[in-house]
ZAMARGU-4260 file (C-alpha; in steps of 0.2 Angstrom, whole numbers, plus 5000, padded with zeros to 4 digits):
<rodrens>
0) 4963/5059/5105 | 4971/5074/5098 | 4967/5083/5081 | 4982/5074/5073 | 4979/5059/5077
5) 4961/5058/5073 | 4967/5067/5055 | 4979/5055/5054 | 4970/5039/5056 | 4957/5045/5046
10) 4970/5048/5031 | 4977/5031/5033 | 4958/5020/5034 | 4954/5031/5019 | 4969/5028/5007
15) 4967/5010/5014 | 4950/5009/5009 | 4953/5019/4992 | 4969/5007/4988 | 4962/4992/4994
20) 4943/4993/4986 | 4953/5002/4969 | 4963/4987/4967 | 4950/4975/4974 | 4935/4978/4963
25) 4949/4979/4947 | 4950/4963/4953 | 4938/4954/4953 | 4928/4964/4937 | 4945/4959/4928
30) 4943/4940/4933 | 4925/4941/4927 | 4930/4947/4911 | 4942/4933/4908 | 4928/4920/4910
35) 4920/4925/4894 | 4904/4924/4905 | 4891/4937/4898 | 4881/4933/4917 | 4894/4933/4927
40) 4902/4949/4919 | 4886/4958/4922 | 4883/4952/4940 | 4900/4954/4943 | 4901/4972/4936
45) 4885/4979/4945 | 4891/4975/4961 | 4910/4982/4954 | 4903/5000/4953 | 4891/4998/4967
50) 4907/4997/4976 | 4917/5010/4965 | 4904/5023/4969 | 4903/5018/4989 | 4917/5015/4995
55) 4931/5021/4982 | 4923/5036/4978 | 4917/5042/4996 | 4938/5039/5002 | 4942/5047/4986
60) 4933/5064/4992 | 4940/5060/5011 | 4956/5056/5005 | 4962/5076/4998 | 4951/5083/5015
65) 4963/5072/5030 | 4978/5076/5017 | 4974/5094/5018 | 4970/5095/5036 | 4986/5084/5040
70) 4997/5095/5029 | 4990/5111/5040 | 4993/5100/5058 | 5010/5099/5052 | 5015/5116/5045
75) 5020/5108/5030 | 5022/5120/5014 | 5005/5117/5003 | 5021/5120/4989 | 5032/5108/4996
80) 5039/5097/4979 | 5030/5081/4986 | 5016/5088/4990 | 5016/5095/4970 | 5020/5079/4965
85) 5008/5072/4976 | 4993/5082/4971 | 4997/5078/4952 | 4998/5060/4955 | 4981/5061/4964
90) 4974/5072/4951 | 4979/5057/4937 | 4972/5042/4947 | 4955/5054/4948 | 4955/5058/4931
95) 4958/5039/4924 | 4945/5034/4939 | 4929/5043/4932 | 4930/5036/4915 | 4935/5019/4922
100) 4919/5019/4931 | 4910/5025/4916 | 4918/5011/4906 | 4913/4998/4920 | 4896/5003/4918
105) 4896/5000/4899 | 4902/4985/4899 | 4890/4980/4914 | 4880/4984/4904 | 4884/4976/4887
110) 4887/4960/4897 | 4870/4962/4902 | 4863/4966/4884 | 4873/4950/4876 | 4867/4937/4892
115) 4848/4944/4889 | 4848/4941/4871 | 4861/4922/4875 | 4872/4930/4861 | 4892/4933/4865
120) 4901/4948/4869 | 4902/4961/4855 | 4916/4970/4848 | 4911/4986/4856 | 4914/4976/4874
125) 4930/4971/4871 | 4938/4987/4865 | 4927/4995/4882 | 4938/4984/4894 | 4956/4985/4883
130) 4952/5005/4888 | 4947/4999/4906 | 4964/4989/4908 | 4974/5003/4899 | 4966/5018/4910
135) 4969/5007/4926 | 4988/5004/4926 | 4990/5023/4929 | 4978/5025/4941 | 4986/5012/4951
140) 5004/5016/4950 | 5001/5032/4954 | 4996/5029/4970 | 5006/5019/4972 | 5020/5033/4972
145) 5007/5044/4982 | 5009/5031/4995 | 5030/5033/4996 | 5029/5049/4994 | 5017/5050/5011
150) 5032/5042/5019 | 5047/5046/5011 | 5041/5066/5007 | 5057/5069/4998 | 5063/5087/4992
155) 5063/5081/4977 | 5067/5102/4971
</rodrens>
């Protein structure tokens, strides 16, 4: 297999794999909160940023790597106005990601807090998660517009 193909492939099972497990652990850490459940939101949430940090994360530092090295095999322009775009939509899904994970872990962990002590979720949860949804509409939508414009590329200047 030549080097674009490999750069490629790997491009595509990495943004399938940062997508996916994004949208995936939102998921089910989302549906956790809903039940009101202070067990279930900490086992729940544990395994959420177990998965963040694996999987999400690892495909998030592969992710800019294969784009770089696929943007090389192509002779595209690094300036090329999708790629700017690109890079700024990338940079916003990465800079909403890190506190969302950090936001995971707190309530993780005051899920954990309220269930050890059989009490109920605390004000300082819920405005936790009302920041985690709020951080993770950008994150998503923005790759969503990295994916088209992987396909589209569009001179968009």
């Amino acid at each position: 297999m030549d080097s674009y193909l490999i750069a490629k492939t790997l491009h595509i099972i990495s943004s399938t794999i940062l997508f996916g497990f994004g949208a995936g652990t939102a998921w089910y850490f989302w549906n956790a909160h809903l039940s009101r459940d202070p067990a279930t939101i900490a086992r729940v949430g544990a395994m959420v940023v177990r998965a963040d940090w694996i999987f999400t994360g690892a495909s998030g530092i592969v992710q800019p790597a294969s784009g770089l090295w696929l943007v090389h095999l192509t002779g595209h322009p690094l300036d090329s106005s999708w790629l700017i775009v690109t890079y700024g939509l990338y940079a916003l899904a990465f800079a909403c990601w890190v506190p969302v994970v950090r936001l995971q872990i707190k309530a993780q962990r005051l899920a954990a807090a309220a269930f050890a002590k059989r009490g109920a979720l605390g004000p300082d949860y819920e405005r936790t998660m009302r920041l985690w949804f709020a951080l993770g509409w950008p994150a998503f939508l923005g790759l969503t517009a990295v994916f088209w414009l992987m396909v589209a590329k569009p001179d968009l200047w």
